[in-house]
Biopython code that builds the backbone (N, CA, C, O; Angstrom):
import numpy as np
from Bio.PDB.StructureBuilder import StructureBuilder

atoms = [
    (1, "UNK", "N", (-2.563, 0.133, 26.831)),
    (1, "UNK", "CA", (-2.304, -0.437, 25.519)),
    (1, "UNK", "C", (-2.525, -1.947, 25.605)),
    (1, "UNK", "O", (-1.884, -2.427, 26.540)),
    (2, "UNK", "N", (-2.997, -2.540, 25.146)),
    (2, "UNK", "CA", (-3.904, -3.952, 24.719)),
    (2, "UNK", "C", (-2.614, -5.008, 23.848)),
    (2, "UNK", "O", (-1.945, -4.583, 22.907)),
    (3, "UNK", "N", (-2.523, -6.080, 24.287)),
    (3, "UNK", "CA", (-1.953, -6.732, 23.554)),
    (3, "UNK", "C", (-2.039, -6.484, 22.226)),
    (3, "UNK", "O", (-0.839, -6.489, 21.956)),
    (4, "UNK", "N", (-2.550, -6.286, 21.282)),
    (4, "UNK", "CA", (-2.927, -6.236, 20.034)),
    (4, "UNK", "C", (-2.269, -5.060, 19.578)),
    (4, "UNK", "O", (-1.506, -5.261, 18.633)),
    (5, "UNK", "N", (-2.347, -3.950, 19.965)),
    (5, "UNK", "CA", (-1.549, -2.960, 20.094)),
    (5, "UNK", "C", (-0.432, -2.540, 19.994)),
    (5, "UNK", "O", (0.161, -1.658, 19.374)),
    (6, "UNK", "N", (-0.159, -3.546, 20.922)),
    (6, "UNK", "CA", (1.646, -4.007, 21.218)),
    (6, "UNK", "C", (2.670, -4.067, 19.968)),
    (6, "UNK", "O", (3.684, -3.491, 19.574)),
    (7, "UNK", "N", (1.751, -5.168, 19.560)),
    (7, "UNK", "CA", (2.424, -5.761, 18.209)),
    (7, "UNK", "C", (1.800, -4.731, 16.815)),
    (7, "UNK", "O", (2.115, -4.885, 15.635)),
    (8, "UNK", "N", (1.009, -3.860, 17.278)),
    (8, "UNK", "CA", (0.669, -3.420, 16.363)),
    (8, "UNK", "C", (1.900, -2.381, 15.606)),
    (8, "UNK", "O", (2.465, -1.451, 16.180)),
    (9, "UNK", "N", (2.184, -2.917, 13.860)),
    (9, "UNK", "CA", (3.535, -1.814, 13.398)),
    (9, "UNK", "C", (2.823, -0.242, 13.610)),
    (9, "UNK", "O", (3.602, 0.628, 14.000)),
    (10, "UNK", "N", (1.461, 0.138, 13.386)),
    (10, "UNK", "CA", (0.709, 1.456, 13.373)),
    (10, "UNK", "C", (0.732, 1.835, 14.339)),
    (10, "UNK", "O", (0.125, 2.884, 14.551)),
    (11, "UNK", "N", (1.381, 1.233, 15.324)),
    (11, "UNK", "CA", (1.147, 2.407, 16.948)),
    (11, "UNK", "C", (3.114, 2.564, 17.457)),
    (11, "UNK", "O", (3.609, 2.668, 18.580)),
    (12, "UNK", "N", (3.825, 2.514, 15.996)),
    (12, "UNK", "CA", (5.271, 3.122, 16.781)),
    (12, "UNK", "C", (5.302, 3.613, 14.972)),
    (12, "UNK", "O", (4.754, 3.188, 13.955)),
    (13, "UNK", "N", (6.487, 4.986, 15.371)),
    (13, "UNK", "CA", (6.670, 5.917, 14.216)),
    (13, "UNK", "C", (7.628, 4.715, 13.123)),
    (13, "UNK", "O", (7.494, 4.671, 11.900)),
    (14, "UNK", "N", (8.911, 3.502, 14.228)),
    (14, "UNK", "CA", (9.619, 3.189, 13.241)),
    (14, "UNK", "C", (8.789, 2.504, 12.022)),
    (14, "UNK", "O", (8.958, 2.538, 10.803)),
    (15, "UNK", "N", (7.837, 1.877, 12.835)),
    (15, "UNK", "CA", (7.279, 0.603, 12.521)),
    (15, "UNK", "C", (6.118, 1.286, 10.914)),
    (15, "UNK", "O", (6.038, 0.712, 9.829)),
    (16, "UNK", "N", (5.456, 2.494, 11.277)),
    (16, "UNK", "CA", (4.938, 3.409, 10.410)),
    (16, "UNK", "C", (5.816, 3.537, 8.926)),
    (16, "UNK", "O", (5.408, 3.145, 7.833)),
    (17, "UNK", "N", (7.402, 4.331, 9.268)),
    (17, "UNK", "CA", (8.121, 4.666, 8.289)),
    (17, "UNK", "C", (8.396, 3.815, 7.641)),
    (17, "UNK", "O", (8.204, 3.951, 6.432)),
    (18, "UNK", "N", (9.133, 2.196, 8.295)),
    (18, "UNK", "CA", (9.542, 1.182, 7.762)),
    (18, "UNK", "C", (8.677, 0.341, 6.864)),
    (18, "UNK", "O", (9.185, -0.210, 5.888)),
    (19, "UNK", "N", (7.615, 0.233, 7.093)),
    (19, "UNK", "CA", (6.326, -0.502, 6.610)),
    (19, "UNK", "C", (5.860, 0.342, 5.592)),
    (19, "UNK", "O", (5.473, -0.148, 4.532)),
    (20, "UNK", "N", (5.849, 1.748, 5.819)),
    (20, "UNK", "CA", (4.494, 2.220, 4.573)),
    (20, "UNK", "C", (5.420, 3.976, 3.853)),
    (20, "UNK", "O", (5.189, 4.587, 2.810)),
    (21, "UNK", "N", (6.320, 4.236, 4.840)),
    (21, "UNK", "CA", (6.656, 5.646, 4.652)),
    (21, "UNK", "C", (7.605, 5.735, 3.655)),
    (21, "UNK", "O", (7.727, 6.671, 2.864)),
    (22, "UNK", "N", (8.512, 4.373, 3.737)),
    (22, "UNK", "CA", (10.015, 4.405, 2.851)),
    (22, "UNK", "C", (9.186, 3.695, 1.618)),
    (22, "UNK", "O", (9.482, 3.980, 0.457)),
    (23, "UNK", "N", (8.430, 3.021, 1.834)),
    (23, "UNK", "CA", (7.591, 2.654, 0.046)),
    (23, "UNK", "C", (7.031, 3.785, -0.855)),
    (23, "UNK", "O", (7.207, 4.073, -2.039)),
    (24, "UNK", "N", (6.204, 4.380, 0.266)),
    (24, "UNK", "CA", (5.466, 6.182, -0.327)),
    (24, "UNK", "C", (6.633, 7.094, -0.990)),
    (24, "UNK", "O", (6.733, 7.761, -2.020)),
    (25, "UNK", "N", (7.428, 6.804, 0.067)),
    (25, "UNK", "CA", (8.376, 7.906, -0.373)),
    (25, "UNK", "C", (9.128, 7.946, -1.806)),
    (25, "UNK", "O", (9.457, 8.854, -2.569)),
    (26, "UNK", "N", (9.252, 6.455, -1.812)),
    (26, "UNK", "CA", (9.814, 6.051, -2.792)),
    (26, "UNK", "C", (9.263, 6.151, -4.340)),
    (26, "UNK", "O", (9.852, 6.513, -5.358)),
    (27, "UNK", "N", (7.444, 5.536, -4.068)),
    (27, "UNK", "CA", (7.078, 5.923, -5.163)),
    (27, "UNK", "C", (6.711, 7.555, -5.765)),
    (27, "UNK", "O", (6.433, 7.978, -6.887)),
    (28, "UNK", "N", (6.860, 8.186, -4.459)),
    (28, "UNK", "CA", (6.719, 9.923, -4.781)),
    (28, "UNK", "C", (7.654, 10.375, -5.600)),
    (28, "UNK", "O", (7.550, 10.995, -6.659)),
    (29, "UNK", "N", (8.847, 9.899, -4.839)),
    (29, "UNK", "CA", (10.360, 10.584, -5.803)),
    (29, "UNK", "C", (10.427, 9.966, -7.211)),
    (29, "UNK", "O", (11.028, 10.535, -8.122)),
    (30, "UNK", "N", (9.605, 8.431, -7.416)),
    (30, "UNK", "CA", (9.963, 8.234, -8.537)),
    (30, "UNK", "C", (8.879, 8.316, -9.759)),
    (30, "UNK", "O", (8.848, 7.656, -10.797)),
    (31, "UNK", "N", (7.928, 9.425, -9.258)),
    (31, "UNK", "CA", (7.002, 9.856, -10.452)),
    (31, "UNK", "C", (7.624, 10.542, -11.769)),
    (31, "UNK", "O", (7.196, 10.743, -12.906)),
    (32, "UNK", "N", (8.694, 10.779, -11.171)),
    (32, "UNK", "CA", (9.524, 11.657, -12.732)),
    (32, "UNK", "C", (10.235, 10.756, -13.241)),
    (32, "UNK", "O", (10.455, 11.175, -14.378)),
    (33, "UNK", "N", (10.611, 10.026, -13.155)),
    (33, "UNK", "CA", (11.822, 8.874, -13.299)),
    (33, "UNK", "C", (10.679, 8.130, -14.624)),
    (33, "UNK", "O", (9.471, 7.957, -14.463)),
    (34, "UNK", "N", (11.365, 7.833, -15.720)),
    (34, "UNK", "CA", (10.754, 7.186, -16.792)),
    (34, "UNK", "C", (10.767, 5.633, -16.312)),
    (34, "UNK", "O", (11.530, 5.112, -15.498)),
    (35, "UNK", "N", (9.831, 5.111, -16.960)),
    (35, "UNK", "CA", (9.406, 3.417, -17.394)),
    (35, "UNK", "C", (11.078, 2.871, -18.037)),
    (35, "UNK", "O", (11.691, 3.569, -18.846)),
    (36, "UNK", "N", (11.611, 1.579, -17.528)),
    (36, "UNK", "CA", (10.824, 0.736, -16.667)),
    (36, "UNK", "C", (10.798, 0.948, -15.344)),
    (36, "UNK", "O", (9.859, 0.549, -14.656)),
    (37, "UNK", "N", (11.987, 1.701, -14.776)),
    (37, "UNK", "CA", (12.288, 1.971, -13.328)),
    (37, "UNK", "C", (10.911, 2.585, -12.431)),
    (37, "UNK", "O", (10.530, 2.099, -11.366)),
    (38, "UNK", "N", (10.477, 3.392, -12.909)),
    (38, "UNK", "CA", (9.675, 4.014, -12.158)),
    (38, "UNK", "C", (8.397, 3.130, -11.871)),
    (38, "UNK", "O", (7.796, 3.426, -10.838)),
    (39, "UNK", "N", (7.851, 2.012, -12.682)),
    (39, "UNK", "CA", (7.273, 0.580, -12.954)),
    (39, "UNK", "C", (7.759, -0.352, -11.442)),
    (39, "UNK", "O", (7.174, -0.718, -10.422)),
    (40, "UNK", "N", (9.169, -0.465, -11.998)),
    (40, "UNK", "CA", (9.429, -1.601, -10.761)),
    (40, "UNK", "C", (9.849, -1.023, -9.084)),
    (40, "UNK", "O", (10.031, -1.773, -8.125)),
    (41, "UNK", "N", (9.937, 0.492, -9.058)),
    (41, "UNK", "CA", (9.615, 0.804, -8.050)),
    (41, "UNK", "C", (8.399, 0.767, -7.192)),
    (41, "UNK", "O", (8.162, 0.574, -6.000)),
    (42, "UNK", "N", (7.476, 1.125, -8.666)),
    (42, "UNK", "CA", (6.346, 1.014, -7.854)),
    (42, "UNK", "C", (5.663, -0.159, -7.223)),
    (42, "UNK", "O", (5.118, -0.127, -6.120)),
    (43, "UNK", "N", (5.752, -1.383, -8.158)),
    (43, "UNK", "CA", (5.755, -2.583, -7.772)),
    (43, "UNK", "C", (6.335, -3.008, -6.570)),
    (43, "UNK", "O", (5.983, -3.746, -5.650)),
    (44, "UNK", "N", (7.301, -2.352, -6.828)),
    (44, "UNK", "CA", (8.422, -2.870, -5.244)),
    (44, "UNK", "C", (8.142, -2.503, -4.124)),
    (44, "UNK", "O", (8.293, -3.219, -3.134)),
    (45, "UNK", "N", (7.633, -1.185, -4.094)),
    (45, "UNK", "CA", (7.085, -0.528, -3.023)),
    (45, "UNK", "C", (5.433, -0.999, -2.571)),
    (45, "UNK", "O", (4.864, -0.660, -1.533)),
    (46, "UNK", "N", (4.997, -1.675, -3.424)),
    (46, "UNK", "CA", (3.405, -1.844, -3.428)),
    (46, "UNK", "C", (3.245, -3.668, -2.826)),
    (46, "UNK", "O", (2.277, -4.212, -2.294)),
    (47, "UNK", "N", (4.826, -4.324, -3.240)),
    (47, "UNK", "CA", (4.502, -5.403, -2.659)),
    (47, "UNK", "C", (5.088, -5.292, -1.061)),
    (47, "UNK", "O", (4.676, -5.812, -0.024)),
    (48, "UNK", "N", (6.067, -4.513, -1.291)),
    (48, "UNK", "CA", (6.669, -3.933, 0.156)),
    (48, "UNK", "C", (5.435, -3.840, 1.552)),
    (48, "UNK", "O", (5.225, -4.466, 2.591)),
    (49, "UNK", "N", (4.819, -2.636, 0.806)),
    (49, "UNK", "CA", (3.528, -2.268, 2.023)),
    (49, "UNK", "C", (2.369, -3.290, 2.013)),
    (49, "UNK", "O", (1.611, -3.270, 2.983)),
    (50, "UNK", "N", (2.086, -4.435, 0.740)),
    (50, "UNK", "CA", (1.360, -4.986, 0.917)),
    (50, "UNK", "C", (1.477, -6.208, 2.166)),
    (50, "UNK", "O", (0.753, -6.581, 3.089)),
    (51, "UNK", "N", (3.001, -6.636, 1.546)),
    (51, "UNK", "CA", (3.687, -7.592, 2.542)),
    (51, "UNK", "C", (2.983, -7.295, 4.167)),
    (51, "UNK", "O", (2.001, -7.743, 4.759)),
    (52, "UNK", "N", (3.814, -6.527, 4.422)),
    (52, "UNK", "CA", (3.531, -5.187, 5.523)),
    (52, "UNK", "C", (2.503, -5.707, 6.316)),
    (52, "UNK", "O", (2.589, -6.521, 7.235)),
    (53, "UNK", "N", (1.062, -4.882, 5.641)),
    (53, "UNK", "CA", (-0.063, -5.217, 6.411)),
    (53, "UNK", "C", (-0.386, -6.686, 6.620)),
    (53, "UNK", "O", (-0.972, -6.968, 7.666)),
    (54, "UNK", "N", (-0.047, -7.780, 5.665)),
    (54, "UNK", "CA", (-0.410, -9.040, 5.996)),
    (54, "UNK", "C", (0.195, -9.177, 7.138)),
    (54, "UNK", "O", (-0.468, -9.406, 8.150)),
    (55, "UNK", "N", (1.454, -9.070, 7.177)),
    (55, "UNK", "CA", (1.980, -9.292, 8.588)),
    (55, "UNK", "C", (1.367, -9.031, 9.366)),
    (55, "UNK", "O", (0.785, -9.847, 10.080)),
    (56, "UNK", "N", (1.278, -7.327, 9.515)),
    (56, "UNK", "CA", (1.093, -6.428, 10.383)),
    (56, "UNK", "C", (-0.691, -7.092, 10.748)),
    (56, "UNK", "O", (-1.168, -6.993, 11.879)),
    (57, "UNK", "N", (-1.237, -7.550, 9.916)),
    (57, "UNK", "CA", (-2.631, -8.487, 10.249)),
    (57, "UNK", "C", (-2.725, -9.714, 10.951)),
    (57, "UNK", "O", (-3.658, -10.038, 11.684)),
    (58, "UNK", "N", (-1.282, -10.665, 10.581)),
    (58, "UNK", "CA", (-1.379, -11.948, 11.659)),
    (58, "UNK", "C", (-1.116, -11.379, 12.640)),
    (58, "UNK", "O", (-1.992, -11.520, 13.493)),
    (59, "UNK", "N", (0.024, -10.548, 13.053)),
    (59, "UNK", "CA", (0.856, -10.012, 14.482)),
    (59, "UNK", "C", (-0.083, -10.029, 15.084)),
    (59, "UNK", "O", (-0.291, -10.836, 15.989)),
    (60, "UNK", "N", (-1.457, -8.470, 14.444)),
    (60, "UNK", "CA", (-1.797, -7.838, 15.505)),
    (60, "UNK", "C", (-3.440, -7.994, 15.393)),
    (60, "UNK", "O", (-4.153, -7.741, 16.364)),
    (61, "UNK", "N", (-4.104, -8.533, 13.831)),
    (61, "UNK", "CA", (-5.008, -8.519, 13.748)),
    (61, "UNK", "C", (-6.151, -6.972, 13.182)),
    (61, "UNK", "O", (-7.348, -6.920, 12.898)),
    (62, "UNK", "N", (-5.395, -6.236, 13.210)),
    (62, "UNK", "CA", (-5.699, -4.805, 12.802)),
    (62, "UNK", "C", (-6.324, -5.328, 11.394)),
    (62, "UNK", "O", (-5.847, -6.016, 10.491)),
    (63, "UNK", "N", (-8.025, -4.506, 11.650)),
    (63, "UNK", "CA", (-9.212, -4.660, 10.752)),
    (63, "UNK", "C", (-8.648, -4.808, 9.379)),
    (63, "UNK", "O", (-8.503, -5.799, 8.664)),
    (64, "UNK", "N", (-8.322, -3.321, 9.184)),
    (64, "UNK", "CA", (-7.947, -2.892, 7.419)),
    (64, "UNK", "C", (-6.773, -3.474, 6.790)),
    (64, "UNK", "O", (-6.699, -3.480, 5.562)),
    (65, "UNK", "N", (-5.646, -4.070, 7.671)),
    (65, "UNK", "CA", (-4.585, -4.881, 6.928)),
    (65, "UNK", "C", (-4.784, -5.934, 6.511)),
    (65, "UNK", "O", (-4.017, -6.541, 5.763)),
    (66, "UNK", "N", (-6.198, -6.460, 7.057)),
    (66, "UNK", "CA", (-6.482, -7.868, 6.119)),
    (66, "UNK", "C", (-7.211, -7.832, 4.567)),
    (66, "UNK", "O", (-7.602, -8.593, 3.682)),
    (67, "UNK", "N", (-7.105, -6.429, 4.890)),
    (67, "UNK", "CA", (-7.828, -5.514, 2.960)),
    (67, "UNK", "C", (-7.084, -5.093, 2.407)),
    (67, "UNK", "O", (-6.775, -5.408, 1.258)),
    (68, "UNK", "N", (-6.381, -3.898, 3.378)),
    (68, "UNK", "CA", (-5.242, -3.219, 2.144)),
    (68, "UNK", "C", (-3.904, -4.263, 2.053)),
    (68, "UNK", "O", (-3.367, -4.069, 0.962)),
    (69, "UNK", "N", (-3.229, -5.240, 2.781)),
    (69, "UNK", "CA", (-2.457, -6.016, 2.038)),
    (69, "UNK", "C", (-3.187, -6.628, 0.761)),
    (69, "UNK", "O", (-3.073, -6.022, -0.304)),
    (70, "UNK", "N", (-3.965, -7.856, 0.826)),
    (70, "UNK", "CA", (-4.475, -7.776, -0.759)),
    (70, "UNK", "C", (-4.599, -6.498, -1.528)),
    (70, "UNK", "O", (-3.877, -6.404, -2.521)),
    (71, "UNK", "N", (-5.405, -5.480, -1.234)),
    (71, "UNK", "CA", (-5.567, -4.258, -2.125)),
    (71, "UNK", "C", (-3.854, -3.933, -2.738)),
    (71, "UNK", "O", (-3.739, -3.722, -3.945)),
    (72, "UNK", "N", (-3.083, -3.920, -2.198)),
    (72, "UNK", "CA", (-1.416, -3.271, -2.474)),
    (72, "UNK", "C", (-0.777, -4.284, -3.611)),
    (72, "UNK", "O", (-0.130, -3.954, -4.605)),
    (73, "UNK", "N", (-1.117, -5.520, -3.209)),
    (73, "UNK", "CA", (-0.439, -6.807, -3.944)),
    (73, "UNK", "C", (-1.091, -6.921, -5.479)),
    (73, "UNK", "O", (-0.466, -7.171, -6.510)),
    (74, "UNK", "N", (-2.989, -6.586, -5.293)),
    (74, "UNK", "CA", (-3.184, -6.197, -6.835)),
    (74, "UNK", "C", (-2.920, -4.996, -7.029)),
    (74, "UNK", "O", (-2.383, -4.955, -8.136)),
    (75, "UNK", "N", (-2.973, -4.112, -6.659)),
    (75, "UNK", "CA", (-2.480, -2.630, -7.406)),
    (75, "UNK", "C", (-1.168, -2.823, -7.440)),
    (75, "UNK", "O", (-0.510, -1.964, -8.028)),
    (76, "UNK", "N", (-0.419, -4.042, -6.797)),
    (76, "UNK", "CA", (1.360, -3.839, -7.988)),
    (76, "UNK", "C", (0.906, -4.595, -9.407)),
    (76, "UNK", "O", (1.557, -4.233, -10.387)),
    (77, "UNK", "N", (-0.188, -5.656, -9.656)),
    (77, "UNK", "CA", (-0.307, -6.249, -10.770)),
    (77, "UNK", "C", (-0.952, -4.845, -11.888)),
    (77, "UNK", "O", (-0.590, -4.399, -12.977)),
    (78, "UNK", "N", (-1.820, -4.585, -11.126)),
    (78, "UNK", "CA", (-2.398, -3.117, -12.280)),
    (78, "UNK", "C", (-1.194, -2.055, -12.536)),
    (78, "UNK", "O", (-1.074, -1.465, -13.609)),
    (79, "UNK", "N", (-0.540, -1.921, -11.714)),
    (79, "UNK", "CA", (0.965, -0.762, -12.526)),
    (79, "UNK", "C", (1.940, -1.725, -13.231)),
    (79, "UNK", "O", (2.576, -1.373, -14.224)),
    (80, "UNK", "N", (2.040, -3.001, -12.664)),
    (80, "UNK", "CA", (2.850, -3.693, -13.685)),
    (80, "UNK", "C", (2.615, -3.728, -15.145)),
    (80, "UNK", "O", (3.350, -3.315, -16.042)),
    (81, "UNK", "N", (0.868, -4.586, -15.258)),
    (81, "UNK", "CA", (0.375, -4.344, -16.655)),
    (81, "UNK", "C", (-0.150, -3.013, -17.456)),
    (81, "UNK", "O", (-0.428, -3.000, -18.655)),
    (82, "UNK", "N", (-0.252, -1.595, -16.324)),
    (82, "UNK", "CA", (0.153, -0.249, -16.886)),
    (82, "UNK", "C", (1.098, -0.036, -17.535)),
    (82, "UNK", "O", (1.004, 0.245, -18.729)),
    (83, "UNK", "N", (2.646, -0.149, -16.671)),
    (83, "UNK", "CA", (4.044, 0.081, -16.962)),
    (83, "UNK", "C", (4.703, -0.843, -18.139)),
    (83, "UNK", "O", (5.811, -0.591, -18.614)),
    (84, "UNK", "N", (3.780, -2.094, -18.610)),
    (84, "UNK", "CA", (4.660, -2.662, -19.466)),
    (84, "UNK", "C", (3.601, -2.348, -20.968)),
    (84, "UNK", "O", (3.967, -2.825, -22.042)),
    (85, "UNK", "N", (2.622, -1.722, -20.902)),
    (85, "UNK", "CA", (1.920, -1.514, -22.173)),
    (85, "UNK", "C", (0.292, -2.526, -22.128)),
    (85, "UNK", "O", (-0.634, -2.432, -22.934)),
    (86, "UNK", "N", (0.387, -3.513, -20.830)),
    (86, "UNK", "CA", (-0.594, -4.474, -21.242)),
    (86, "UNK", "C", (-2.314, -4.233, -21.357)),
    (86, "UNK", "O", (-3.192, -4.783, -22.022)),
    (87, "UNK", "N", (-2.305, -2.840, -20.101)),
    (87, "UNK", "CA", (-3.384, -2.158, -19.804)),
    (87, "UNK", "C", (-3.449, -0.328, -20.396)),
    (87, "UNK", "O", (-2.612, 0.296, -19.743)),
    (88, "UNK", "N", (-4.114, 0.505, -21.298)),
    (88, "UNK", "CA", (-4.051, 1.260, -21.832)),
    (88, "UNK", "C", (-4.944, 2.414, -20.253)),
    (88, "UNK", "O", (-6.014, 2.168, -19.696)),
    (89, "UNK", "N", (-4.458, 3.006, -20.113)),
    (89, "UNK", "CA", (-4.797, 4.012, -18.847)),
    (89, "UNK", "C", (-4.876, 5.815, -19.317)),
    (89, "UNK", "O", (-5.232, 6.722, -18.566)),
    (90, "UNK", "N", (-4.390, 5.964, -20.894)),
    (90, "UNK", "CA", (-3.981, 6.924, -20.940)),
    (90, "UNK", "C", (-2.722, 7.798, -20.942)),
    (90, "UNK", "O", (-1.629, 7.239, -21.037)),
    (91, "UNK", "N", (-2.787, 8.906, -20.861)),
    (91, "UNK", "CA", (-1.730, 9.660, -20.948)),
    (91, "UNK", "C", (-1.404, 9.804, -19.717)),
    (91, "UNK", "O", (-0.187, 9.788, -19.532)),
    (92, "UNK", "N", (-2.283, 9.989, -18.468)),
    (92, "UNK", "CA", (-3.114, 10.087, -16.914)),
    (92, "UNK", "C", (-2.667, 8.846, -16.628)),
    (92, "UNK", "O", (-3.626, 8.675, -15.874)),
    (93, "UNK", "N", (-2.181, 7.996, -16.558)),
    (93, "UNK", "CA", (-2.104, 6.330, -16.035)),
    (93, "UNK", "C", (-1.527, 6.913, -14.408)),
    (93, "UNK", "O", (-2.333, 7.019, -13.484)),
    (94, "UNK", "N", (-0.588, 7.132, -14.296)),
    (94, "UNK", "CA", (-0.205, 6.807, -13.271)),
    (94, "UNK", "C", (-0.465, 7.750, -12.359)),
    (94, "UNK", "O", (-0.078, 7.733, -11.191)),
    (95, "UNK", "N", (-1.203, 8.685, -12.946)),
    (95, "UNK", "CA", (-2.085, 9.483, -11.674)),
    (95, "UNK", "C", (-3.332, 8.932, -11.351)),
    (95, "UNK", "O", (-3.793, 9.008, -10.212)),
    (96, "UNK", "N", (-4.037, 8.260, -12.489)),
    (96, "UNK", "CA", (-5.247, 7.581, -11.740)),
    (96, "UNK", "C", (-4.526, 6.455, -10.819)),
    (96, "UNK", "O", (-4.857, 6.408, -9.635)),
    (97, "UNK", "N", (-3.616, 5.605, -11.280)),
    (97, "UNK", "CA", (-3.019, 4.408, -10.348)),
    (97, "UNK", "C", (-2.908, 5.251, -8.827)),
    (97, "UNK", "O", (-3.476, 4.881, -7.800)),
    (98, "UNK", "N", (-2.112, 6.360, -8.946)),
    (98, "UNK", "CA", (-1.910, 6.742, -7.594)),
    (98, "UNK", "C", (-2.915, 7.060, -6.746)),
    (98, "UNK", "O", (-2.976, 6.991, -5.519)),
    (99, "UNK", "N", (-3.829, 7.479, -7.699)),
    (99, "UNK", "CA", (-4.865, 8.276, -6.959)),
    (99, "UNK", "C", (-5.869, 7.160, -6.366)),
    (99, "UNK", "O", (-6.528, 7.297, -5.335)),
    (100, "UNK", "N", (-5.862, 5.970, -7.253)),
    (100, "UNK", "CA", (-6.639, 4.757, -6.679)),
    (100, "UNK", "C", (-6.013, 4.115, -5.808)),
    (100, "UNK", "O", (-6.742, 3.332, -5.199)),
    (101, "UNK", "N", (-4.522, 4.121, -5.360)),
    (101, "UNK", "CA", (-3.567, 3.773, -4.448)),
    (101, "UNK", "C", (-4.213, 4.411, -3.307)),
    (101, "UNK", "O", (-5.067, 3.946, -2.552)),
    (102, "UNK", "N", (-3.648, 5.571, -3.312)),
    (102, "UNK", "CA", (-4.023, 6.375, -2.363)),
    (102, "UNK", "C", (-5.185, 6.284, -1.913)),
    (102, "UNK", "O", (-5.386, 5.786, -0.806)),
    (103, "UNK", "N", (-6.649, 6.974, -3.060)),
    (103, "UNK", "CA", (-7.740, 6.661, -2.166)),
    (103, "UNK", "C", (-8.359, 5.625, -1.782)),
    (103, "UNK", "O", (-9.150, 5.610, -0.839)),
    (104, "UNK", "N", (-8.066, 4.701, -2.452)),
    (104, "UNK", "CA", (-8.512, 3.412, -2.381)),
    (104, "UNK", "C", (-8.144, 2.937, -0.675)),
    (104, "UNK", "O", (-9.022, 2.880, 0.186)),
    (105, "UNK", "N", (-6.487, 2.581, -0.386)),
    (105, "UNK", "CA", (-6.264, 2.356, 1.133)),
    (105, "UNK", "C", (-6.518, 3.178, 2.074)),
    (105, "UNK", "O", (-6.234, 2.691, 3.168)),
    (106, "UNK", "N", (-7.074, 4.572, 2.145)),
    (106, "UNK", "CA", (-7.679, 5.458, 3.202)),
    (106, "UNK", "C", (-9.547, 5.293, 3.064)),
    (106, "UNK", "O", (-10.429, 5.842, 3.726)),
    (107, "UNK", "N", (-9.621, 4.445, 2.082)),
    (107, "UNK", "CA", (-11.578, 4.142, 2.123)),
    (107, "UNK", "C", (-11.177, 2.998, 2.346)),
    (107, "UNK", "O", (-12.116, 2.943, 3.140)),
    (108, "UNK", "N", (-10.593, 1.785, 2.452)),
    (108, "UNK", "CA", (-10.641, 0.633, 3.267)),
    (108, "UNK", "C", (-10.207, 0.385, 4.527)),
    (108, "UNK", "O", (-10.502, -0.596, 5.210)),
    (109, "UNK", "N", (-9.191, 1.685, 4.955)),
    (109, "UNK", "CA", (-8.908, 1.610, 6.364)),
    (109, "UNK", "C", (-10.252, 2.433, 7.614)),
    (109, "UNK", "O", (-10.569, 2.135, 8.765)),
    (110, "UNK", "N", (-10.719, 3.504, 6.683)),
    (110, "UNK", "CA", (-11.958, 3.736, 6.663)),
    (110, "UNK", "C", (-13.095, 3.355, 6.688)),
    (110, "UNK", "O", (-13.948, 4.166, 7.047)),
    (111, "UNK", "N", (-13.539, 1.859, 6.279)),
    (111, "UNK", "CA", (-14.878, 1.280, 6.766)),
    (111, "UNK", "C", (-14.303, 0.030, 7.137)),
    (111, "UNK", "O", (-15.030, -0.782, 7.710)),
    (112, "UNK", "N", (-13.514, -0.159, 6.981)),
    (112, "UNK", "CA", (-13.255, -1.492, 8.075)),
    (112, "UNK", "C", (-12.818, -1.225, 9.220)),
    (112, "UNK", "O", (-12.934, -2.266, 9.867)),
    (113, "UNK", "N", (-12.309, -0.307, 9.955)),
    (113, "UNK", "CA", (-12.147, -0.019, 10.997)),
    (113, "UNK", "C", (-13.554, 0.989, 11.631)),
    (113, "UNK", "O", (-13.481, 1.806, 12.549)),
    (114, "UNK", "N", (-14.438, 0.730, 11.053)),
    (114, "UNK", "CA", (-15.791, 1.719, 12.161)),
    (114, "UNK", "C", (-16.459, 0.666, 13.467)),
    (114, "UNK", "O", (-17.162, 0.969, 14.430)),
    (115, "UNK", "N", (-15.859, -0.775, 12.990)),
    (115, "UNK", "CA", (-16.323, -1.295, 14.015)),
    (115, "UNK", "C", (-15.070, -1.299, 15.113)),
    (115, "UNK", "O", (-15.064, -2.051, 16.088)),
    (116, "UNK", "N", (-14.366, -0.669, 14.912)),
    (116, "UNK", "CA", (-13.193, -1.075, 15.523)),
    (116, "UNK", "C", (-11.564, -1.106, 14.924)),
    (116, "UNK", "O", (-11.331, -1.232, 13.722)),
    (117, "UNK", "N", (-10.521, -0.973, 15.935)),
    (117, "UNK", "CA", (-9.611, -0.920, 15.182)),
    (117, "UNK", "C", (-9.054, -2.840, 15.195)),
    (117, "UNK", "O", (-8.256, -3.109, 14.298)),
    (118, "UNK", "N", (-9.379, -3.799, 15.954)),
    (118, "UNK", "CA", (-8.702, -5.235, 15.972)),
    (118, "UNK", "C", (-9.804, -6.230, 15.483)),
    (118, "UNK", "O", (-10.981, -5.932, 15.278)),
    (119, "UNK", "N", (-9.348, -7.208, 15.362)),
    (119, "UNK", "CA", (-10.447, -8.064, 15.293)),
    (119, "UNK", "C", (-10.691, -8.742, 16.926)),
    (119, "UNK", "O", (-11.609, -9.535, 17.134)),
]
sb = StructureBuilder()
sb.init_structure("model")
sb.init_model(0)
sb.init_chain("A")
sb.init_seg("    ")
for serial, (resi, resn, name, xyz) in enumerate(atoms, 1):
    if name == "N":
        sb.init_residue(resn, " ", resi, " ")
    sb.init_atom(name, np.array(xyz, "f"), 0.0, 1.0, " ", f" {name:<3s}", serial, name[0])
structure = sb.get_structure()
């Protein structure tokens, strides 16, 4: 295991749950939960994991956290201006949000890491 590694939060389970699992989780349980709450969870959780990878990018340098932290920090601004009326998404809003959550940070951890997982 490589210095980089070390510090890396993605190579221990706490560091996994604490960083990205208790945010997920959070916004999972609170898909039923009506506006505004279910809004500022998601936000909360989105600046949570965004936080996260920036860190988790100075610590250790890991490719995709220098993408998906920005990516997390605007996708809390796009559910914010979803959740308060500012952006019209539909009836579907917060399944496309999720679904661009979701696929969005597994296609940036995805081509930024083919050269590698550090810088």
């Amino acid at each position: 295991m490589g210095p980089t590694e070390k510090s890396d939060f993605l190579s221990t389970l706490p560091g996994v749950l604490i960083g990205w699992g208790l945010p997920i989780a959070a916004m999972l349980l609170a898909i039923g939960v009506p506006h505004p709450v279910k809004t500022w969870v998601w936000v909360g959780a989105l600046i949570w994991m965004g936080a996260a990878c920036l860190w988790n990018a100075r610590r250790c340098k890991r490719r995709h956290c220098f993408w998906t932290g920005p990516f997390f920090l605007v996708m809390a601004l796009a559910v914010l201006a979803y959740g308060f009326g500012f952006v019209d998404l539909g009836d579907q809003g917060w399944k496309w949000l999720g679904a661009l959550i979701g696929i969005g940070a597994w296609a940036i951890a995805a081509i930024t890491e083919r050269e590698g997982r550090y810088r």
